[in-house]
Steps between C-alpha positions, in 0.01 A plus 500: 500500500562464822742775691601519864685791633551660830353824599559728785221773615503717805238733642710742737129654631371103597893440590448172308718298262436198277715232355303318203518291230328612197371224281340509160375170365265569222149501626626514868692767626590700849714524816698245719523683793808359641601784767299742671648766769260759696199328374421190724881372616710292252286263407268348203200386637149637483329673235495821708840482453531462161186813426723753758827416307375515220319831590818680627659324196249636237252272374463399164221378315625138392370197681673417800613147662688506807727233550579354889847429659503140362400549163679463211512475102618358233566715173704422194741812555779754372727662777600859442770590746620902437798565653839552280291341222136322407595110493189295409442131528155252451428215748246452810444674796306377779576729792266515838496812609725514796759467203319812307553682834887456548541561183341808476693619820798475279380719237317740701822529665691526196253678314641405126340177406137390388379162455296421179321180381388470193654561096448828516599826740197751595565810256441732791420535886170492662352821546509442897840345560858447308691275367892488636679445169830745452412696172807464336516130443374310236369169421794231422547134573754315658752395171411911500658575835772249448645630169514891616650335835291726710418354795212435742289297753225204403317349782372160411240406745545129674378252413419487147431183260603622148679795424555671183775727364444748241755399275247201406633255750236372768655268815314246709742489696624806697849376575505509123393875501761644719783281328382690137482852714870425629618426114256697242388754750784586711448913525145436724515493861263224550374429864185232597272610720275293758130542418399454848731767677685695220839413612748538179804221466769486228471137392239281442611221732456729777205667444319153451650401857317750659201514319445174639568617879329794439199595690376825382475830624251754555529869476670612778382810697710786498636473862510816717823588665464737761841448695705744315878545611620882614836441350451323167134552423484141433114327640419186637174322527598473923678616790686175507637557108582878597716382798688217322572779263570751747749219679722446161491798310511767806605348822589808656171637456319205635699510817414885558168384459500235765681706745229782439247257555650235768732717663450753740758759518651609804575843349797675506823309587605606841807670549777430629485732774296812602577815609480582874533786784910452494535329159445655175486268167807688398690468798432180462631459182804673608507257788524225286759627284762572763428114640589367215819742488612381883481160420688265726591843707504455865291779682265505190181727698813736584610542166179555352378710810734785442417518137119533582464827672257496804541094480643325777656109559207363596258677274694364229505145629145493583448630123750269372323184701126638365608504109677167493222348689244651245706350277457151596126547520445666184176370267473221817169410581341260746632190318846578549695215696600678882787396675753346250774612678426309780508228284879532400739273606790632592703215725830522618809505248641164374824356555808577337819333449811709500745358270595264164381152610793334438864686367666209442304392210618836337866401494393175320352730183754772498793243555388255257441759260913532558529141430282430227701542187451857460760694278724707549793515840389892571130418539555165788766749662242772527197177623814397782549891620108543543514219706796566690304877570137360579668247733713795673164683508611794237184541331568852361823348340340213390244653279735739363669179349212365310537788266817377395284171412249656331745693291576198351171495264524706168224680341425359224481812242305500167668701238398846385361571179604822333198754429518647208272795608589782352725384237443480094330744297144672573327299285576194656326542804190360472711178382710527791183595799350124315805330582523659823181382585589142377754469703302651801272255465701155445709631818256523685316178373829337594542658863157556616217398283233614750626846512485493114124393491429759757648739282332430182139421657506785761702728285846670568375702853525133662860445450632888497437699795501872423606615825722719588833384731432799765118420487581076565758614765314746720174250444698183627723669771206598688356187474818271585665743677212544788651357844310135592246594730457322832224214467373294785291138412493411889158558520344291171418117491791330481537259262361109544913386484811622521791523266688187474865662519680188473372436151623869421858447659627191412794483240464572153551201215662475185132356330310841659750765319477278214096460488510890564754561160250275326225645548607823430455615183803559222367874376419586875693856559864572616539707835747774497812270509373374157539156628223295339352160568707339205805620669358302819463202315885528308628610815345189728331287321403218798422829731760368720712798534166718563372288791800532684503884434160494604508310850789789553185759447243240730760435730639853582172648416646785297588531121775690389501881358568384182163365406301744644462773241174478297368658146123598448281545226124680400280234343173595379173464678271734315291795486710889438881369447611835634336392842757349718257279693421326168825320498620251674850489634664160466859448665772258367766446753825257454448152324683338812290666759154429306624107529551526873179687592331226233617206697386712820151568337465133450542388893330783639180427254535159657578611867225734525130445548365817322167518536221320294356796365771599361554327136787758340882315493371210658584150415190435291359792518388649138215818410280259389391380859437807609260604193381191526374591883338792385239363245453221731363749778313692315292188377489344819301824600293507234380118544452557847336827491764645716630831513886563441756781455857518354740734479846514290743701703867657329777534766646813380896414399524295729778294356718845499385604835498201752662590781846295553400510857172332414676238341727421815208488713301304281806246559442570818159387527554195346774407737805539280819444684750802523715341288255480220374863556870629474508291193203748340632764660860515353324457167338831504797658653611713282371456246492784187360513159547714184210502245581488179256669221566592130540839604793392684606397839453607880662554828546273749172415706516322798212259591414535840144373449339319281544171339724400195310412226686260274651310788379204584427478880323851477158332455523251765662805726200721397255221600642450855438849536119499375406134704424701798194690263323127375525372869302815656217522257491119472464509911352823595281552170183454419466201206301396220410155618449227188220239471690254733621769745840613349572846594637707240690845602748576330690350231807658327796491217831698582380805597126523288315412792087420514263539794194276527175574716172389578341892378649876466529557916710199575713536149563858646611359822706255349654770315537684793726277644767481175524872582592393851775292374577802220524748787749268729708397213530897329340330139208699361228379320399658159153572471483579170597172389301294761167413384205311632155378436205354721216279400205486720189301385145605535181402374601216286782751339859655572581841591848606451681752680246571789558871706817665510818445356789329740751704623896498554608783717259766384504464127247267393545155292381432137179330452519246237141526306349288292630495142831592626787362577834475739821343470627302750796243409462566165136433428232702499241500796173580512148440727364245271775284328872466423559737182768544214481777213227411227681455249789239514529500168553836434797514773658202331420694114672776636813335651550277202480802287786668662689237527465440176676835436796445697858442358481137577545192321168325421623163769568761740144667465346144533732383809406896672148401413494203681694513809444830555172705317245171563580440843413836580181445347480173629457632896269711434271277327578225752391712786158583272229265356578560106230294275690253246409713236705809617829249541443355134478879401866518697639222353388563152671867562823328615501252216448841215771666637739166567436469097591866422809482651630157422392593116267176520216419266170544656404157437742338771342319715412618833566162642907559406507859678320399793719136553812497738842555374622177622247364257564678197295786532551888512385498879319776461247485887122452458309712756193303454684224640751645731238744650252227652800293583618786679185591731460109553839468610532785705145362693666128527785665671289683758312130518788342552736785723678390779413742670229433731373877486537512155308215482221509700429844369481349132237235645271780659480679216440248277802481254377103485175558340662760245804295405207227409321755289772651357600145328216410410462808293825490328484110446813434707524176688501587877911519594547336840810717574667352201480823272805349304269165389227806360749672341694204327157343356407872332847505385448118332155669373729761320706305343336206427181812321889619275542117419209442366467752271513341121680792311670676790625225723803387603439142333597328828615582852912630377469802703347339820740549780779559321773732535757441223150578268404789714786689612478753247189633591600677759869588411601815294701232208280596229440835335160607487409408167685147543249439808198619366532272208641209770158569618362474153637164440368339873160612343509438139378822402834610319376677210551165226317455208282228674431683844404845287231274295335389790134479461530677176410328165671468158834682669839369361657282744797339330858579620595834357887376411484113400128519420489122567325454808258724792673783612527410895749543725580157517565485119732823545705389793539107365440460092484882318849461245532870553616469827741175557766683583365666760363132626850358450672763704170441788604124529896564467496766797347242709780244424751778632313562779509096624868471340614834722349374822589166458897537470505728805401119681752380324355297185640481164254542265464342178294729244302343214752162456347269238446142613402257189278207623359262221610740226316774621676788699388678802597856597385558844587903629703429788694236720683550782715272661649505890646171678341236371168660419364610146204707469341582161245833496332599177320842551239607302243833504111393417222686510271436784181362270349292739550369859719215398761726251800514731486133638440327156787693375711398770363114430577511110842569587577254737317250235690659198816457677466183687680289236861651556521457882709156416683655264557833728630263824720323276691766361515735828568165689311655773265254737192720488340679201192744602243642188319800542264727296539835591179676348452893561166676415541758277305738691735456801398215647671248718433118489500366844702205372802685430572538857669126479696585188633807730504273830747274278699708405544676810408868394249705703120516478557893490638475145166409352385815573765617263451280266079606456592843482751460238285253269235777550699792390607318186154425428394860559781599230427218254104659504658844458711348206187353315283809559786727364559291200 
């Protein structure tokens, strides 16, 4: 007998531990000492070894052999695993020890098996060690394990020549083996293990792969790891491992440990300003305080003076002179830039010109508005008075008479619906709050669809304000109701050009109004006159009338009183809704004004030259540049080594509290003649407002600041009045300077403005001079919302944040540290890359879920979810750097819900929800194509701006080099400014993925590009059920006898009415007896269709007439006959089997009916005789080749559509019919 077992023996007073093989072979018998720890290292050799192991061990008195690291042997065998069970099975072993060794780290780690060799088990234990065997278990077999099915683990050691099973079946071949495990044995968990290295695989094809790449591996030393972590108690073996770690799992910490170590601290910050013989800190507070209350004061040391007892004029101006300067200077060190203002240029004002360039070309517009056809006497007598009065010079008369024109246009009112609130009995309430909300929510997904998604995403605070009227009043009257301060721009850079007024003041056209209507959008909001833009486009549909009215307004520059008066509203921005700075007041002023001041916005965008920097309401402009700039800085400093700062400053309302003043100067500066600045001016005079909130609605407000947001020229207003800001920090700053010598300021969007420096001392300085600009033009900045961040490299790593914090005013600036984040234009910002949330997929879980739950119509939830919930997504993620797998995990989310809703089978193909509606397909948008289409559009278009800024900026910081990355890790063929080429050929991948499916296809290209298929997609004709089972049919998953059986053997298949042929669709729609009628009345609604459309052109139509032609008759469906034409149709409805279905019906036709065009010319006696087959698909589709029968006949191509839907409806009812049977 020969036994082999492993047995573990430590001596806690030598601190040693052995690792051996006992073996028993008759005659011989002993140790293999394969492991020895405290005793002489890990190793084997030497007989020293062996006697001190053995020793701490406990020796025993059988003869000893020692094997070496390379020896092996050769036994005939019986493996005893004990884990859940004993399993037992005969063969060879020949395993060199390095096997033996892994091995036995597995058990010892485990500590529940034991090998054995030989027929027999060892009764008991040696005396000196013990055997790991679980006490409970008991000997069985495999067939044993298999029949109980208890389960377990059997390591077959690799490789082996025969193997035996103990259910008497031996295997040379070990293929053979596993196959019989799989079948006879299938409750073991069998894994083959590598004899060389002990590495486990599930199949034997694998573990035979690498047994032959295997090289072995020795017992590994247990590796010390002294770096331990202080925040996670993880170790490393080194520093470098500890810092990686560190650097991902607790930035913040690692940068407080640079700065500790790299950075020396300057202490303290140092105030603001100290106390002295005359001035106390609180008088200087106090000081301070009563500035900023005799703002724009004349005699400003007076005033203040006689408030501060024992202070006189010049005390306080000396005072006054030592803070501000302190101010300037604050956190400044050596490195700051001296002398910028003397850098300033500040040349003499431009030129002007006085008046309209040329009044005569007025009279041409207004008159020949007179003359152009326009209805109705009253409305050319009014055009003939206004020019009678502008000629005479009455302006004041003059625009009182436009009113009279205007009053011309009627609202177009939408009819009230009754609320039953209130009403019926108690109990019906909850019946009557779910219709309430129905119709809450179709009303509003008919009027404003964004709203709604705000509203069920954000929940109810976003779209109902819970403000009180007094509250909104006395918040908004001091704001609006605030005289204009005095502002003076004399003294910044003026601009590189001046306004080109001409552009601005020449007359209006008839194509400009009408471009304007157009692109304004149907739902957009009524002003107070309830005129909408529908009652624009009733009213004047050429925008004829409107361009005259509106050269009146250029020409006189004034508009009358009667489209002056404004509404407002509260929209939601976030954070406590009973906070009135977290909403956002939006004003809607009259529909005819908003089209004037948008054809205005429009010439002065293209008159002025608004700074570079500034991307916000510019032509081209988008957020993406902008975020784009940012990453490409902070890389450029990192490649370089370079040191950098940035800082995200928040003008503090400034929309609401821009000086009207500011804005005339700003006109000013950029040359504006006074006719254009009276222009501006008169549309701001006057001006009022009432805000309107559920709790009801306020005073009068007038706006005597501030800009109106909601009309159009407001942005381009607002950024004449910032341009003065980009063009001093861009001149008198200090700049980041790119690889190639780009300098890099200050870059902005709107009013969300960014500073850019070389470290923290000239960032501060740049800053310094915004707060110039803030203090001339009476904006504030808001610290709390500004926030910042430096990087400064040393010793081969980055410190971030570096000394103290940047300042605005005295109130310091948020540090942005690493592992957080800031938002600026919507995506989040921090030191080391561009960051969204973490998990996407969550967000997109959690939308779907509650818009899942609204009161919505399943195509309404899918057309919500993707124009309006996945582009949401879709910026943030294009403004990120998501892996593919996260944007499969989106799409597969979209697709779940897109199922749930549309009450789809989850077997539909993703292929169909993904492809376009034009081809067929739901529509529904793929982020993990759109998203990388997105970021490598957005970089071609800063590639390819016109903009030579733009452009040049995009080069520097190496947009080039990522755009090349970028599509070569999404696979996308590099778009030479032809996005529309990229987009078409994924499109064609789509569709042409759908087409080929074999079970799910479309069976050829019917739905490619075709409308009269298509059109229903997208329209509200079918009830929900109808469409979901229209969708059914496109994918052959409707739930037939042959589409349930699927995959599925010995499943009844046969048609469940006729029984005479496979239950299919096709055999339902074209051959099942139990529902010809319904078939009959299909084709015969199709006939009245072509008969009803053709007699409005005037044929006489001949239905089913018999012609007899060699004794057989012929009964085509229809002939009509007009002049000396015939033309014989014969519709039919087939089911789209193949490709070919619609155009060999159409061909059997013609064939079957060819005989009787003799026979059909010599009865009519008509010259020409025309023969058509006019095949429909039963599932709605259109054959291309009936657009001749409908060309011949002279009936539009817009009837097809018509005639898909209605072959589709009857086909929907003739399923219902067979179902219900």
């Amino acid at each position: 007998m020969v036994t082999i077992y492993t047995e573990f023996k430590t001596d806690p007073g030598a601190g040693a531990r052995v690792v051996a093989l006992r073996v028993d072979a008759g005659a011989k018998a002993g140790y293999v000492i394969l492991r020895s720890e405290g005793v002489h290292g890990h190793g084997y050799s030497g007989s020293g070894s062996r006697d001190r192991a053995l020793s701490a061990a406990g020796k025993i008195d059988e003869p000893m052999e020692t094997l070496d690291r390379k020896s092996s042997f050769r036994l005939p065998f019986k493996i005893l695993i004990f884990e859940s069970g004993r399993r037992e099975m005969d063969g060879e072993l020949s395993p060199s020890l390095d096997f033996v060794n892994r091995a036995l780290d597995v058990q010892e780690s485990r500590e529940e098996e034991a090998l054995t060799l030989g027929s027999e088990e060892p009764t008991e234990p040696l005396s000196n060690g013990s055997v790991y065997m679980p006490a409970s278990s008991t000997e069985r077999g495999i067939a044993d394990l298999a029949e109980d099915g208890q389960t377990g683990k059997l390591l077959i050691p690799m490789p082996l020549r025969t193997v035996a099973c103990p259910c008497n079946q031996v295997f040379c071949n070990v293929y053979e083996f596993e196959i019989h495990m799989e079948r006879a044995h299938m409750g073991i968990d069998v894994k083959y293990t590598c004899d060389l290295c002990g590495k486990h695989c599930l199949r034997v094809h694998g573990a035979k792969i690498h047994r032959s790449l295997c090289r072995g591996n020795t017992i590994r030393p247990v590796i010390p790891r002294p770096w331990k972590c202080e925040a996670c108690e993880e170790a490393f073996r080194s520093k470098s491992g500890l810092s990686q770690h560190k650097r991902h799992r607790h930035p913040a910490l690692r940068n407080l440990e640079r700065k500790a170590k790299y950075v020396k601290e300057p202490g303290q910050a140092k105030p603001l300003f100290k106390a002295t013989k005359l001035w106390s800190i609180e008088e200087t507070k106090r000081l301070l305080e009563l500035e900023n209350e005799f703002q724009g004061n004349k005699n400003i040391n007076k005033l203040i003076a006689a408030q501060l007892a024992g202070k006189s004029n010049k005390q306080v101006s000396d005072r006054r002179r030592t803070v501000h300067k302190a101010k300037t200077n604050i956190s400044q060190d050596k490195g700051v830039t001296a002398g910028r203002n003397e850098d300033r240029v500040t040349g003499p004002g431009m030129a002007v010109s006085e008046t309209v360039t040329d009044p005569e070309a007025f009279w041409d517009f207004v008159t020949g508005a007179r003359n152009s056809g326009v209805e109705g006497e009253s409305h050319q007598k009014t055009l003939q008075v206004l020019v009678d009065l502008l000629q005479e010079g009455n302006v004041e008369r003059a625009c009182s008479q436009v009113s009279e024109i205007l009053a011309d246009i009627t609202p177009v009112t939408k009819p009230q619906s009754k609320s039953k609130k209130g009403q019926g009995p108690k109990n019906r309430r909850k019946s009557q709050a779910k219709a309430e909300a129905y119709r809450h929510a179709q009303q509003l997904f008919e009027t404003n669809k964004k709203s709604l998604v705000a509203e069920l995403l954000e929940g109810a605070e976003s779209t109902k304000c819970p403000l009180s009227v007094e509250t909104v009043y006395e918040a908004y009257k001091a704001r609006f109701e605030t005289e204009s301060p005095e502002v003076d721009m004399s003294h910044f850079p003026p601009p590189v050009n001046g306004m080109d007024c001409d552009n601005i003041l020449k007359p209006i056209t008839g194509e400009e109004v009408y471009k304007a209507v157009r692109k304004t959008r149907p739902d957009s909001a009524s002003g107070p006159d309830k005129i909408d833009v529908r009652s624009i486009r009733k009213w004047d549909p050429r925008g004829i009338k409107l361009a005259a009215v509106f050269n009146i307004f250029l020409l006189t520059g004034k508009v009358p009183d009667a489209v002056r008066p404004n509404r407002s509203i509260l929209l939601y921005k976030g954070g406590e809704t009973t906070q009135v700075g977290n909403w956002r007041p939006l004003t809607i002023g009259c529909m005819v004004l908003r089209l004037y001041t948008k054809v205005l916005a429009a010439r002065f965008m293209f008159a002025t030259p608004i700074s570079p920097c500034q991307r916000g309401f510019v032509s081209g402009g988008s957020c993406n540049e902008n975020v784009h700039l940012v990453e490409g800085l902070v890389r450029d400093a990192k490649r370089r080594n370079k040191p950098i700062g940035v800082c995200f400053l928040d003008l503090a309302k400034a929309f609401d509290t821009v000086s009207h003043k500011h804005v005339l100067a700003g006109l000013t500066r950029f040359g504006a003649s006074k006719h254009v600045t009276r222009i501006v001016e008169d549309l701001y005079r006057g001006a009022s407002t009432r805000f309107t909130i559920p709790d009801g609605t306020t005073g009068e407000i007038e706006m005597k600041r501030g800009v109106k947001q909601g009309d159009p020229l407001s942005p381009v207003l607002f950024n004449i009045a910032l341009d003065p800001l980009f063009c001093l920090v861009e001149k008198a700053g200090v700049p980041y300077e790119l690889e190639d010598g780009t300098p890099v300021s200050v870059a902005g969007y709107a009013d969300d403005t960014m500073v850019v420096s070389n470290n923290k001392n000239d960032l501060q300085a740049n800053i310094n001079l915004v707060e110039e600009f803030c203090r001339a033009a009476k904006l504030k900045l808001n610290a709390k919302k500004s926030y910042a961040y430096t990087i400064r490299p040393i010793a081969k790593t980055y410190v971030v944040n570096c000394g103290d914090q940047l300042r605005i005013e005295a109130e310091a600036i948020t540090w942005i540290e690493p592992g957080d984040t800031a938002k600026y234009l919507g995506v989040e910002q921090s030191p080391w890359i561009r960051k969204v949330k973490d998990n996407p997929t969550e967000d997109l879980k959690s939308w779907c879920s509650k818009l899942g739950r609204a009161p919505l119509k399943g195509r309404q939830k899918l057309l919500l979810l993707s124009r309006h919930v996945l582009p949401k997504l879709k910026y943030r993620l294009a403004n990120s750097d998501p892996s593919k797998e996260v944007l499969a995990g989106l799409d597969s989310v979209s697709r779940e819900y897109t199922k749930r809703w549309m009450n789809l089978p989850a077997c539909v193909s993703s292929a169909f929800l993904h492809c376009s509606v034009q081809d067929g397909g739901v529509g529904l948008p793929s982020l993990a194509t759109e998203v990388p289409l997105d970021k490598i559009g957005s970089m071609s278009r800063l590639i390819g701006s016109q903009d030579g800024h733009v452009k040049r900026l995009a080069k520097a910081i190496g947009i080039e080099e990522q755009l090349e990355t970028t599509c070569r890790r999404w696979e996308i063929r590099r778009p030479l400014n032809k996005m529309r080429c990229v987009v078409n050929e994924i499109r064609k991948r789509r569709r042409v993925e759908w087409e080929n499916l074999g079970s799910q296809g479309p069976r050829g290209p019917y739905w490619r590009r075709c409308r009269a298929s298509n059109g229903w997609m997208r329209r509200d004709v079918l009830s929900e059920g109808e469409h979901t089972v229209a969708l059914q049919l496109r994918t052959n998953t409707y739930p037939t006898r042959e589409a349930m059986s699927r995959g599925r053997k010995g499943t009844n298949v046969m048609c469940r009415r006729c029984g005479q042929s496979v239950e299919t669709l096709g055999h339902i729609t074209g051959q099942c007896l139990a529902v010809k009628g319904n078939r009959i009345k299909r084709h015969n609604k199709v006939c009245g269709i072509l008969v009803s459309a053709a007699q409005s052109q005037s044929w006489e139509v001949m239905i089913e007439p018999h012609f007899k032609v060699e004794d057989k008759t012929y009964i085509p469906d229809l002939v009509f006959l007009r002049g000396e034409q015939a033309v014989i149709v014969d519709p039919t409805v087939v089911w789209e089997s193949n490709s070919n279905s619609l155009s060999e019906a159409a061909r059997k036709k013609v064939v079957k009916y060819n005989p009787i065009l003799k026979t059909v010319k010599d009865l009519t006696g008509k010259s020409s005789v025309l023969l058509f087959g006019f095949p429909v698909g039963g599932r709605g589709t259109w054959c291309r080749g009936n657009n001749k029968v409908l060309d011949a006949l002279g009936i539009p191509r817009s009837k097809a559509q018509y005639i898909c839907l209605t072959v589709l409806g009857d086909t929907l009812r003739m399923l219902r019919v067979f179902m219900d049977k």
